[in-house]
C-alpha positions in Angstrom: 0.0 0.0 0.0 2.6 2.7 1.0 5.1 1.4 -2.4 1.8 2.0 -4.2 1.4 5.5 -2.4 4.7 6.5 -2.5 5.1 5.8 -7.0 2.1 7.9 -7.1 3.4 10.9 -4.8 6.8 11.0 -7.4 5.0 10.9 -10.1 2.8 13.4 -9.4 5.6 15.2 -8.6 7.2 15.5 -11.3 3.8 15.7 -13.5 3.7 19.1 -11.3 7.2 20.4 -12.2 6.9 19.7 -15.1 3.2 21.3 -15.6 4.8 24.6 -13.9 8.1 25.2 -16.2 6.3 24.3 -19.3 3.9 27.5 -18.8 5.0 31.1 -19.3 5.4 33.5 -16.3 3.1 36.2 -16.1 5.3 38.7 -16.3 6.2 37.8 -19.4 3.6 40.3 -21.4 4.5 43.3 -19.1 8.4 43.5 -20.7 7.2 43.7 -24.4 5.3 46.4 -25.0 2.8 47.5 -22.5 0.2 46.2 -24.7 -3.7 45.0 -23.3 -3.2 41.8 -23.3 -6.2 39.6 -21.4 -3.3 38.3 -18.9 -2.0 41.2 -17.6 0.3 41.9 -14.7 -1.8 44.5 -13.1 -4.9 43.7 -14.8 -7.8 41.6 -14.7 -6.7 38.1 -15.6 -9.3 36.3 -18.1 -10.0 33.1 -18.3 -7.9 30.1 -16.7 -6.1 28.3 -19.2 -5.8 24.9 -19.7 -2.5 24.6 -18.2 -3.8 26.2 -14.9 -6.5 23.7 -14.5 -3.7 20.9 -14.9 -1.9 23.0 -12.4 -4.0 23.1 -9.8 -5.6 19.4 -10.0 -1.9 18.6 -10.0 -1.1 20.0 -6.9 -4.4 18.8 -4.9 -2.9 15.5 -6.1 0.2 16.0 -4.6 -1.0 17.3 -1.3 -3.4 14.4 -0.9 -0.2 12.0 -1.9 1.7 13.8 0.7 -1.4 13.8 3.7 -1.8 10.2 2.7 2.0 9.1 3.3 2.0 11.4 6.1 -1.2 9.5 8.0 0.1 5.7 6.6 3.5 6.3 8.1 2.2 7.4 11.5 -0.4 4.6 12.0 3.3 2.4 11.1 4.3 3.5 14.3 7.8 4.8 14.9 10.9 3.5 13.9 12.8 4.3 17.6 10.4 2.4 18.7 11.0 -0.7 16.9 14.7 -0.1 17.6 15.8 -3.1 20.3 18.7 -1.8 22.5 21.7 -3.1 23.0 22.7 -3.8 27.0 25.6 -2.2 27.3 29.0 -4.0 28.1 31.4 -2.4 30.4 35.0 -3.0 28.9 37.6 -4.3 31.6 40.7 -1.6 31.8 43.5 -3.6 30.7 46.2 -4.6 33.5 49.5 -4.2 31.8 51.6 -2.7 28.7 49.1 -2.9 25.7 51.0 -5.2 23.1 52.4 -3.3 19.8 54.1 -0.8 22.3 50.8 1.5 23.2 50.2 3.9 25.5 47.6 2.9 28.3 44.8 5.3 28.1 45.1 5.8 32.0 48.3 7.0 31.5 49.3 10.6 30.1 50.7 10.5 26.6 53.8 13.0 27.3 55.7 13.9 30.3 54.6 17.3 32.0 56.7 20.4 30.7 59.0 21.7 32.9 59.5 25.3 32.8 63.5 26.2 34.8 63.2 28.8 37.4 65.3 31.9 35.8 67.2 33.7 38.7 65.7 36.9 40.1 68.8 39.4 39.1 67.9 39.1 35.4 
């Protein structure tokens, strides 16, 4: 049911970008002349076209998809949830030189720096 769901979100998805970049922008009139035109920027807009119609059945099909996935992935449950955990294991501290000449991690890595004392006269 959701691998059904989820084809029918991406292709809808991309039947909606498409739809969009395959029309013109409606600006596109107002940089050629000015001219009445029955789209016009500030205008009354006219008629929907039949790309707009596409447009918008397109998008209530996408934001059903995407309510639909959203429900059908709750009523799943979560996937923390189904998560088992691990016990945790304490690791023993090792008793002795680490073979392949390590460094304990216990231990510092370097010696301290010592800073000499420089007499008071200079």
């Amino acid at each position: 049911m959701i691998t059904l769901l989820l084809a029918v979100h991406v292709v809808v998805a991309f039947f909606l970008i498409f739809i969009v970049l395959i029309q013109s922008g409606k600006g596109a009139e107002l940089g050629a002349a000015f001219g009445g035109s029955s789209q016009t920027l500030f205008g009354s807009r006219g008629a929907a076209t039949f790309f707009s119609k596409l447009t918008t059945i397109a998008a209530v099909a996408f934001m059903l998809t995407s309510l639909s996935l959203a429900i059908v992935s709750t009523k799943s449950g979560s996937v923390v949830k189904q998560t088992p955990l691990k016990e945790q294991t304490d690791i023993p501290a090792s008793q002795g030189p680490i073979p392949a000449g390590g460094v304990q991690p216990s231990q510092p890595s370097q010696p301290p720096l010592q800073i000499p004392a420089q007499p008071a006269g200079k």
